[in-house]
C-alpha positions as CSV (number, residue, x, y, z in Angstrom):
1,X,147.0,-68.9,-39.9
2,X,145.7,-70.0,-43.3
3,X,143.5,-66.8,-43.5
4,X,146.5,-64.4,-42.6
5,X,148.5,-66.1,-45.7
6,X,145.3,-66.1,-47.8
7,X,145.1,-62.1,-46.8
8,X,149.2,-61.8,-47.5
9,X,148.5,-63.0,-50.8
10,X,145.3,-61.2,-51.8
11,X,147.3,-58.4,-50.7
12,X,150.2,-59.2,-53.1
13,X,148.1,-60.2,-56.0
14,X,146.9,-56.4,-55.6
15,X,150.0,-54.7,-55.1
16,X,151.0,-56.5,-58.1
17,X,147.8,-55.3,-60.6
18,X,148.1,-51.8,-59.6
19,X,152.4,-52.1,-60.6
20,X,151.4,-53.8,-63.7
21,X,148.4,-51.1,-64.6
22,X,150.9,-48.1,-63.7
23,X,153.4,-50.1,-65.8
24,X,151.1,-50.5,-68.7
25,X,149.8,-47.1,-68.6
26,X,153.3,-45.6,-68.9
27,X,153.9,-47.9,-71.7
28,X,151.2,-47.6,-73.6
29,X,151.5,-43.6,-73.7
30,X,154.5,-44.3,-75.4
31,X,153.5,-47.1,-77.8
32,X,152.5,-45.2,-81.5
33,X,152.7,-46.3,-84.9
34,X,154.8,-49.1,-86.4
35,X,157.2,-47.8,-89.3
36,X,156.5,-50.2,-91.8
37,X,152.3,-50.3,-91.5
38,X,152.4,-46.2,-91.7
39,X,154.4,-46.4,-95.0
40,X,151.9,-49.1,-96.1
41,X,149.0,-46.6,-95.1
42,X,150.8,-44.0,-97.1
43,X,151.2,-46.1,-100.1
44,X,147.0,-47.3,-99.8
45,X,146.9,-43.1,-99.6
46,X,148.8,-42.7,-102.9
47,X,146.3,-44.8,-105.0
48,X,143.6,-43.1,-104.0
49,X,142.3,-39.6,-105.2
50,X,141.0,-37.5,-102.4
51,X,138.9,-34.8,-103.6
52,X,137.7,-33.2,-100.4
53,X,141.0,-34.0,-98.0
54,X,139.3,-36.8,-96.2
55,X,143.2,-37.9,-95.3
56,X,145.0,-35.0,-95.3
57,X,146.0,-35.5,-92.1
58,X,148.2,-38.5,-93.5
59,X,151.3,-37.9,-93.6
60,X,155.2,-37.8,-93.0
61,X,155.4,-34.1,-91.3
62,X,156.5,-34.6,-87.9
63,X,152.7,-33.6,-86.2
64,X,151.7,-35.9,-88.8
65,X,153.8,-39.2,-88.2
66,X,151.5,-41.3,-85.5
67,X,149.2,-42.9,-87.9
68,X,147.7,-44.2,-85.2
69,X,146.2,-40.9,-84.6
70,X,144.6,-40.5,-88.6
71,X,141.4,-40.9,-89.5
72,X,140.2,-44.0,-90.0
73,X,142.5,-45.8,-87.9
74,X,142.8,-47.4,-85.3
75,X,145.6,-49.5,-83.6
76,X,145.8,-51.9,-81.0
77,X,146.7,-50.1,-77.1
78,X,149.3,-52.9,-76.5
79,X,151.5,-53.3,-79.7
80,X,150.5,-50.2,-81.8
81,X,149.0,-52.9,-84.8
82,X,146.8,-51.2,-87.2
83,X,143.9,-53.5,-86.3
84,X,140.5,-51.1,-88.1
85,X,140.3,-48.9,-91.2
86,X,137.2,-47.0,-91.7
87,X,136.8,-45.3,-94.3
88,X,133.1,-45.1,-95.5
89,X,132.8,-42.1,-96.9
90,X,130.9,-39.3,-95.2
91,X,127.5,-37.9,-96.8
92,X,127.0,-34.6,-97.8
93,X,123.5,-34.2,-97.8
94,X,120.1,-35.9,-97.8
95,X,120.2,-36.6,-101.9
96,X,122.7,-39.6,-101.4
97,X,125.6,-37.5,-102.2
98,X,129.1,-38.5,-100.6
99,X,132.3,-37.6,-100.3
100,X,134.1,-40.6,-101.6
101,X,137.1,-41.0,-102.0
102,X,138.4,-42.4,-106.1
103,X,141.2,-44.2,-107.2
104,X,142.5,-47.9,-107.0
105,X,142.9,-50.1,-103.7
106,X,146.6,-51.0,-103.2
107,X,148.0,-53.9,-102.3
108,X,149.6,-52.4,-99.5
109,X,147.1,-53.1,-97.2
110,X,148.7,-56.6,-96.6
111,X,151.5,-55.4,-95.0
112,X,148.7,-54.6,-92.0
113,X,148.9,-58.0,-90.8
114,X,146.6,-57.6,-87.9
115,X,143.8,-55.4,-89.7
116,X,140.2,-57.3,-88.9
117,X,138.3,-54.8,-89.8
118,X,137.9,-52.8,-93.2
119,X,135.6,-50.6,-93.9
120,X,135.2,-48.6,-97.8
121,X,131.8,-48.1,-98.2
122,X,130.2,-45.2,-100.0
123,X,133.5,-44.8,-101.7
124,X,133.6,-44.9,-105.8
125,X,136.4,-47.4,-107.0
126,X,135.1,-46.6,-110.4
127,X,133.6,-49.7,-112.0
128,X,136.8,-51.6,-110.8
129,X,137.0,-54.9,-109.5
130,X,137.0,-56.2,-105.9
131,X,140.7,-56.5,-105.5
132,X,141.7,-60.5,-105.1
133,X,144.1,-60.1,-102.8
134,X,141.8,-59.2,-100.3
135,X,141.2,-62.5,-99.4
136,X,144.7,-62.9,-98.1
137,X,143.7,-60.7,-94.8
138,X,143.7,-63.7,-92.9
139,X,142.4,-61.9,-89.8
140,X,139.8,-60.1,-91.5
141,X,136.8,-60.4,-89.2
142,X,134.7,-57.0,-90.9
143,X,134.6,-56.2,-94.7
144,X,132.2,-53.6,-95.8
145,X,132.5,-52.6,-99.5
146,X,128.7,-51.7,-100.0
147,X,128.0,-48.8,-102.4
148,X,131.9,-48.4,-103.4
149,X,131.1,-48.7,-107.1
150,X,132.2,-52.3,-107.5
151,X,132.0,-53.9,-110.6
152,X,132.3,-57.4,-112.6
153,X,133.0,-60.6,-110.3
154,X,133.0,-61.0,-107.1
155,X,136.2,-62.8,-106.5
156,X,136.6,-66.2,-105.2
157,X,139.2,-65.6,-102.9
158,X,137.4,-63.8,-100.5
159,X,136.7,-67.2,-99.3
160,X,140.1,-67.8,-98.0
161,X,138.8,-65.1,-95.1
162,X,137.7,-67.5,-92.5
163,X,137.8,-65.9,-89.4
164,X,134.8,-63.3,-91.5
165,X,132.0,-62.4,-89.0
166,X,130.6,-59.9,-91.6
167,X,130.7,-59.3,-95.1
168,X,129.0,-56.8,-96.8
169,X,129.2,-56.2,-100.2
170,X,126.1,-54.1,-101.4
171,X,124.4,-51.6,-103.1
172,X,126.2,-52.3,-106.4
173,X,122.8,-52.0,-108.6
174,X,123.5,-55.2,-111.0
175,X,127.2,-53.7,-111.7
176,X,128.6,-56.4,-108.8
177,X,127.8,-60.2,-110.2
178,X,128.0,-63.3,-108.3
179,X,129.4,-65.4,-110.3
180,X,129.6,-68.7,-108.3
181,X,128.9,-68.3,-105.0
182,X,130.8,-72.0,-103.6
183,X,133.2,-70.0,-101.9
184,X,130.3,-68.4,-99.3
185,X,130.5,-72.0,-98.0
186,X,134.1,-71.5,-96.7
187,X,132.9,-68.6,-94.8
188,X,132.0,-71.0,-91.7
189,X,132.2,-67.9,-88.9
190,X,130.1,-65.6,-90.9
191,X,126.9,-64.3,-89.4
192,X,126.0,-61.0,-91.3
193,X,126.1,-61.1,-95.1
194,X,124.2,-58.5,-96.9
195,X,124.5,-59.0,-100.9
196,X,121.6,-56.8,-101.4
197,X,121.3,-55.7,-105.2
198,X,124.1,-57.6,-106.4
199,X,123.4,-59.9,-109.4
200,X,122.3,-63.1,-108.7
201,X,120.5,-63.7,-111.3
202,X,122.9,-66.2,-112.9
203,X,124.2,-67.3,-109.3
204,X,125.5,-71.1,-109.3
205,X,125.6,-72.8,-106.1
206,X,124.4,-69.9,-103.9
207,X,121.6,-71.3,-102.3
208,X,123.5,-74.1,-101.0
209,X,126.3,-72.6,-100.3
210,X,124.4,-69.8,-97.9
211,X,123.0,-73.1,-96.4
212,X,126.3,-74.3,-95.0
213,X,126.8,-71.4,-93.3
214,X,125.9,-72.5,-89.8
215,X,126.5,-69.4,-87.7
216,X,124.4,-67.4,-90.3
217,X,121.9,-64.5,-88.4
218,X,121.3,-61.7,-90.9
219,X,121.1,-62.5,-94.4
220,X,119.6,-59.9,-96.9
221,X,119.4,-60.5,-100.6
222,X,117.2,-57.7,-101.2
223,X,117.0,-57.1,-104.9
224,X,119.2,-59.8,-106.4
225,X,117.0,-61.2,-109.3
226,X,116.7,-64.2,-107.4
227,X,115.0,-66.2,-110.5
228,X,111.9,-68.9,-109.9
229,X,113.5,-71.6,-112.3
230,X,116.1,-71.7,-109.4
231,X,114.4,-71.3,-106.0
232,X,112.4,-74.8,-106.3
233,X,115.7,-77.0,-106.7
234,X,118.0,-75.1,-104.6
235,X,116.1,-74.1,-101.4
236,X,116.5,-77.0,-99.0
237,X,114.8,-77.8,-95.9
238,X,117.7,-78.5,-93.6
239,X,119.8,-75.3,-93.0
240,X,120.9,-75.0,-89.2
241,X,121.8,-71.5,-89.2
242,X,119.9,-69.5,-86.3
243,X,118.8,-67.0,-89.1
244,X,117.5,-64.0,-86.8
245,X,116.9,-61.3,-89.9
246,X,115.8,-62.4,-93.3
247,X,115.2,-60.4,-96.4
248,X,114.4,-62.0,-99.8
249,X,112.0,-58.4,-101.1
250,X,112.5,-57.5,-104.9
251,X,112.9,-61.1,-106.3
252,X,110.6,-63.2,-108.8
253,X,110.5,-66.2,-106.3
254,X,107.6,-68.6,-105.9
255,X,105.8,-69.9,-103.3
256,X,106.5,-73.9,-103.6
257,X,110.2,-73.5,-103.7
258,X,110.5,-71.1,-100.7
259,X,108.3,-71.8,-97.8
260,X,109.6,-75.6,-96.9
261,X,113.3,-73.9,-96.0
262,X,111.4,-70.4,-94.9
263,X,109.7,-72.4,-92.1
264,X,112.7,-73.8,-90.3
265,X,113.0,-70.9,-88.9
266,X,109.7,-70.0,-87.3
267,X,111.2,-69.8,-83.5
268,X,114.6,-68.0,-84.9
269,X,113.2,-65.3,-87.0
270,X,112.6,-61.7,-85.9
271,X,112.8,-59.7,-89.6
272,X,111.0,-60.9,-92.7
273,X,110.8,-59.1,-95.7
274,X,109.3,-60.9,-98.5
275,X,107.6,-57.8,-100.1
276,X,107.7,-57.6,-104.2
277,X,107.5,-61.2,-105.0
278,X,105.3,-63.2,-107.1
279,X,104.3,-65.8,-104.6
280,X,100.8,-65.8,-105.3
281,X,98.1,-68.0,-104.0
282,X,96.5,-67.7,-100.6
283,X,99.0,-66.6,-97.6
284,X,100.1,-70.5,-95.6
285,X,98.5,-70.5,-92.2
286,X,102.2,-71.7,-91.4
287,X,103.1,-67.8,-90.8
288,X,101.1,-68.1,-87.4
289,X,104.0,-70.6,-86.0
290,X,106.9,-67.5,-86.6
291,X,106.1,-66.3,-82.9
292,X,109.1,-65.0,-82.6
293,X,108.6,-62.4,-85.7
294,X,108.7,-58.6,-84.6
295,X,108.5,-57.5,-88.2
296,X,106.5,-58.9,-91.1
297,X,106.5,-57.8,-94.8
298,X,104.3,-59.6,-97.4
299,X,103.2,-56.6,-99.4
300,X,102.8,-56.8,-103.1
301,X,103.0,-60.8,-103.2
302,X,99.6,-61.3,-105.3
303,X,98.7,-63.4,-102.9
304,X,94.8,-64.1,-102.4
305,X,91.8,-65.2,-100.3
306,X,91.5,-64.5,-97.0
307,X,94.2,-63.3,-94.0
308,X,94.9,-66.4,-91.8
309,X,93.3,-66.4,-88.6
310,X,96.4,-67.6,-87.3
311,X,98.4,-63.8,-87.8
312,X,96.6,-63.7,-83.9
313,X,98.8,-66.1,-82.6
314,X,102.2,-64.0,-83.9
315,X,101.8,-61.6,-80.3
316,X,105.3,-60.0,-80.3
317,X,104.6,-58.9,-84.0
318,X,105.2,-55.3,-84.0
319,X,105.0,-54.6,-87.9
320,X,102.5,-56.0,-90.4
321,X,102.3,-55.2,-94.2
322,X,100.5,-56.4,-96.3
323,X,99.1,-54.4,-98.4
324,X,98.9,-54.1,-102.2
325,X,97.2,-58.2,-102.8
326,X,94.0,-59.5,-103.4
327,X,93.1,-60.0,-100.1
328,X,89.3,-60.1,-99.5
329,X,87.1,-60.9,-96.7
330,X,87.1,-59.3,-93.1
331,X,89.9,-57.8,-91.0
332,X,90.5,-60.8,-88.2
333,X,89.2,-59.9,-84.4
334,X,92.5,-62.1,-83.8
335,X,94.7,-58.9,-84.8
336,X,93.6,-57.2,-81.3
337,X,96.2,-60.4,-79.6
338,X,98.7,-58.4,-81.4
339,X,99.3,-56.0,-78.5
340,X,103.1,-54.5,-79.9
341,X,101.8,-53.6,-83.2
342,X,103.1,-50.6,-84.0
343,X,102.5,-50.6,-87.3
344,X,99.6,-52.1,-89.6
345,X,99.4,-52.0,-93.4
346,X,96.5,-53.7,-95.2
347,X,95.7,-51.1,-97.9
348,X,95.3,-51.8,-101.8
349,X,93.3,-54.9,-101.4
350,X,89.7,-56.3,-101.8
351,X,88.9,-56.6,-98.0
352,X,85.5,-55.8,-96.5
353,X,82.9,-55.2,-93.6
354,X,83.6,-53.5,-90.8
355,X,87.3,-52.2,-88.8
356,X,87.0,-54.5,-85.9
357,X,87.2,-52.7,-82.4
358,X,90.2,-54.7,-81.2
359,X,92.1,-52.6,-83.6
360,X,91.0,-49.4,-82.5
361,X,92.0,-50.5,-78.8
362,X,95.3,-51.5,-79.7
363,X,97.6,-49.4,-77.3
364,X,100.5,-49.2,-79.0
365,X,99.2,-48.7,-82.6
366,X,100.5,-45.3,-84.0
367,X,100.3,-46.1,-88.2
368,X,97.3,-47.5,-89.8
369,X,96.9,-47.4,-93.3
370,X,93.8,-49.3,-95.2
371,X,93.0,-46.9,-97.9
372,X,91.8,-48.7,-101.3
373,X,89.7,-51.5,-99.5
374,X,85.7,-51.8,-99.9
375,X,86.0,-51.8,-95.8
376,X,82.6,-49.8,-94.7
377,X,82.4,-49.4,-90.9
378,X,85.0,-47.3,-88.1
379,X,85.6,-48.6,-84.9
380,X,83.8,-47.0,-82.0
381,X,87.5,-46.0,-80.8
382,X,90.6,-45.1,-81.6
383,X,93.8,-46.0,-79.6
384,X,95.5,-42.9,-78.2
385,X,99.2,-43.7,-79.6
386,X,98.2,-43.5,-83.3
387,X,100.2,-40.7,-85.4
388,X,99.2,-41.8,-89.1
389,X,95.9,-42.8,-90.2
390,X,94.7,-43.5,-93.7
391,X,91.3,-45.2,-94.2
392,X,90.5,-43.2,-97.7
393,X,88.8,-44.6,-100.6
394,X,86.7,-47.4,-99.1
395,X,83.2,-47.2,-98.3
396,X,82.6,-46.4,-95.0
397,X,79.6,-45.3,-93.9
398,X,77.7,-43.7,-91.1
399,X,79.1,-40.6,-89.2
400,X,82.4,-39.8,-87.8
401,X,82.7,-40.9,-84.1
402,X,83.3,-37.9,-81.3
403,X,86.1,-40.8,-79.9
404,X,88.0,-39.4,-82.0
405,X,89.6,-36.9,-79.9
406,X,90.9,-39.9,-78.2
407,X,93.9,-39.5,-80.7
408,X,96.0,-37.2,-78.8
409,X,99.3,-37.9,-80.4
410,X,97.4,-37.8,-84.1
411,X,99.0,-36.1,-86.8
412,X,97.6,-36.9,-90.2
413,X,94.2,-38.4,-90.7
414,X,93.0,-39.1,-94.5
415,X,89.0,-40.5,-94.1
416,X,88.3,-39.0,-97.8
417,X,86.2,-40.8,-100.8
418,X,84.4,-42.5,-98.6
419,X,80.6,-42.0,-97.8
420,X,80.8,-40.9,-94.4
421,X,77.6,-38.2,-93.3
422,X,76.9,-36.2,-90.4
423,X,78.7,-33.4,-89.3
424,X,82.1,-32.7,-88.2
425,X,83.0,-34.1,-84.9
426,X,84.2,-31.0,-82.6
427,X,86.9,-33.1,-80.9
428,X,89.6,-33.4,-83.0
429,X,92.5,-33.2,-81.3
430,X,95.1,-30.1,-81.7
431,X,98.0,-32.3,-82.6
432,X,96.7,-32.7,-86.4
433,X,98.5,-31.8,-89.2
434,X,96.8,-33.1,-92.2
435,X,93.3,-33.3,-92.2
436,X,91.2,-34.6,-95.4
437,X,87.1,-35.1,-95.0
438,X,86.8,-34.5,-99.0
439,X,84.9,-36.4,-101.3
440,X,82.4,-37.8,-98.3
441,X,78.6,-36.3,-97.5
442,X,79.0,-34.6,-94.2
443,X,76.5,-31.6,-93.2
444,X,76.3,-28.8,-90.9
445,X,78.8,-26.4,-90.1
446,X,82.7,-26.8,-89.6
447,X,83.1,-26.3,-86.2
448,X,84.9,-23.4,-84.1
449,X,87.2,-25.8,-82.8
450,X,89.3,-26.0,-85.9
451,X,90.4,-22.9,-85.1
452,X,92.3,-24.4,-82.3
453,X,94.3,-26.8,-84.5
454,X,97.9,-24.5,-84.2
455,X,99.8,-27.5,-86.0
456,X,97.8,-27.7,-88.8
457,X,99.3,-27.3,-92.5
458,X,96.5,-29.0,-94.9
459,X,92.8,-29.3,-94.4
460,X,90.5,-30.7,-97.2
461,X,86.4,-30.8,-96.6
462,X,85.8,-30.1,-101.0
463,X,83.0,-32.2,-102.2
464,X,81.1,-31.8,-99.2
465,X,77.9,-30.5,-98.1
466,X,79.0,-28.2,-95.9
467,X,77.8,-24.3,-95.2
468,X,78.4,-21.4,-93.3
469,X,80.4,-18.4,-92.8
470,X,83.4,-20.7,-91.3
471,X,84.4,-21.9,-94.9
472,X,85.3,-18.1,-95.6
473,X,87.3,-17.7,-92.4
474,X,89.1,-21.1,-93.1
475,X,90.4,-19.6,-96.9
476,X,91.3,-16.0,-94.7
477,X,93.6,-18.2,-93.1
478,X,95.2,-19.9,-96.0
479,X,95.8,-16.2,-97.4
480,X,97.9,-15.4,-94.3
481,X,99.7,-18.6,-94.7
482,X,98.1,-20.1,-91.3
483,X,97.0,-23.2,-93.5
484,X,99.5,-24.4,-96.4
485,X,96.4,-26.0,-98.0
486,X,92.9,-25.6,-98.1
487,X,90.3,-27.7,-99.7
């Protein structure tokens, strides 16, 4: 009996859904724009100057009246709420050209009650200022004003906007200045801020502020002028937010001031970018503990000495740079733990001795560049994902090794200034592209099978000792246009 009324019920609970879905669906087909929002779109359209008819579909004509159906917007199924703009404005070509809309942002916008996410980016609001009264969007959960052309002060009252997931406000090239940043601290939902290339310079409170942020998990501040008379005082060691990406590159900090709060995050972190800074001395062993880093950027840090055994223990690592330091000593056998890398970067230092094997076995490897080292011996293989290899001006020695026709999937290899003798091997792979041998001593003949090379665009073997009749068949086929570049 009590399973017959359970069954009654289900049954009713269903009959019930499917009337209120059929109900809903007839309702919503029906439900457009509210009056008073569209004339607030239409006066935010007014203020702004649209050279390329972005919004010309805005309008009053009767095809035109739904402003639910304009670009850029996009209201809520149930009451018809204007709940998104986006507007970042398209690009026009590969240059960083846009079509950007002009003009002045109008207060209009606040009669869109419900609006939680705004999007203006790549837009030019002439050197104007952020309007204030964006911080009375109470809902606002998405603001994205990056590369709009923002000028002066960032305005304090975009602090009232607690329920902000995301802010973004970059790309304004030292035009956009901080002022003082206390505000941030209100921000207690946010988890993306990007304030890349705005002025920090003469930043109060921003350090601490960003630390009381405790939902924070990508924070980039890329380019900011982040000064070192700063760093030490205002970089504390107790921030709990669960910071996932992290970039600090193109700053003048120092390494006392930044590694105590940089290492509360070793089992958070997946993105570090620390690249262009002046944090000199010898790289902390501490880096070993970020296990959970995928992506690691400590080029053109002056650091010194030697790499850290520990980079081994960072497995999951699937990006390395750092190239362009004073790095000396030997490549660590520990790098062959680091079985994602995708990428490795160690060029422009002082480092020596041979290219361990456990590099060349690395599966997944497809860019390695160490040019500009005094490194003098290859590894007896070559892993058969790498695209991109650069091992020029060093001082490797010894011939070239037939493995490498291992590299099925290579593209560009650049072995020249080096002092590499022998001849040719005859098992490069037909995949090549770019092939430079200049400036070494190898022998012989270049062999037939270069001919088999259908991808390739540039091939340099000048400063050489090499002979025979192929060198005149190889310039033949630059005069057809077979080979963009022959040297």
């Amino acid at each position: 009996m009590a399973v017959r009324s359970f069954e009654q019920l289900l049954s009713f609970l269903v009959l019930l859904l499917l009337c209120v879905k059929l109900g809903l669906g007839t309702t919503l087909g029906k439900v457009g724009c509210i009056e008073g929002e569209r004339q607030a779109l239409l006066k935010f359209k007014h203020g702004l100057i649209d050279d390329y008819g972005l919004l010309s579909l805005w309008g009053d004509e009767q095809d035109k009246r739904d402003c639910c159906q304009w670009r850029g917007v996009q209201c809520s199924n149930r009451s018809g709420h204007v709940t998104m703009l986006r507007l970042p404005a398209p690009p026009i070509d590969e240059y960083g050209n846009y079509q950007s809309l002009r003009g002045e942002i109008r207060p209009s916008l606040l009669e869109l009650e419900h609006l939680y996410h705004l999007d203006l980016s790549y837009n030019d609001f002439e050197g104007k200022q952020i309007p204030s009264f964006l911080g009375s969007l109470s809902k606002m959960q998405y603001l994205n004003l990056s590369h709009a052309n923002f000028t002066q002060t960032v305005p304090t009252q975009l602090g009232n906007l607690s329920n902000l997931l995301s802010l973004d406000l970059s790309g304004s090239y030292y035009e956009l200045n901080s002022g003082d940043l206390e505000w941030l601290s209100h921000l207690s939902s946010l988890r993306f801020l990007d304030l890349s290339l705005v002025d920090l310079g003469a930043a109060i409170h921003w350090s601490q502020a960003i630390n009381k942020l405790p939902s924070l998990v990508h924070l980039n501040l890329n380019g900011c002028g982040l000064p070192p008379f700063t760093t030490g005082s205002l970089f504390h060691a107790n921030s709990s937010a669960p910071l996932v990406f992290l970039d600090l590159s193109n700053n003048y900090l120092i390494n006392s001031s930044i590694y105590p709060w940089l290492f509360n995050f070793s089992t958070t972190l997946v993105h570090l970018d620390l690249s262009s800074n002046d944090l000199n001395g010898s790289i902390p062993d501490a880096f070993g503990n970020m296990i959970s880093l995928a992506y690691l950027d400590l080029r053109d840090c002056a650091f010194e000495g030697e790499i850290p055994l520990a980079f081994g223990d960072m497995n999951v690592l699937e990006l390395l740079d750092i190239s362009g330091n004073r790095l000396y000593g030997e490549i660590p056998d520990t790098f062959g733990n680091m079985t994602r890398l995708t990428h490795l970067a160690l060029s422009s230092n002082q480092l020596q001795g041979g290219i361990p094997g456990a590099i060349g076995e690395l599966a997944s490897l497809a860019y390695l560049e160490l040019f500009y080292n005094q490194l003098e011996g290859l590894p007896k293989t070559f892993g058969r994902s790498l695209v991109h290899v650069d091992i020029s001006s060093n001082q490797l020695r010894g011939s070239i090794p037939d493995t490498v026709g291992n590299m099925v999937s290579l593209e560009e290899l650049y072995l020249s200034h080096n002092q590499l003798e022998g001849e040719i091997p005859k098992s490069f792979g037909r995949s090549l592209v770019i092939l430079d041998l200049s400036s070494n001593r190898l022998q012989g003949s270049i062999p037939d099978t270069v001919g088999n090379m259908v991808f390739l665009e540039r091939l340099s073997l000048s400063v050489n000792q090499l002979q025979g009749s192929q060198l005149l068949f190889l310039l033949i086929l630059a005069c057809c246009g077979v080979l963009s570049n022959v040297g």
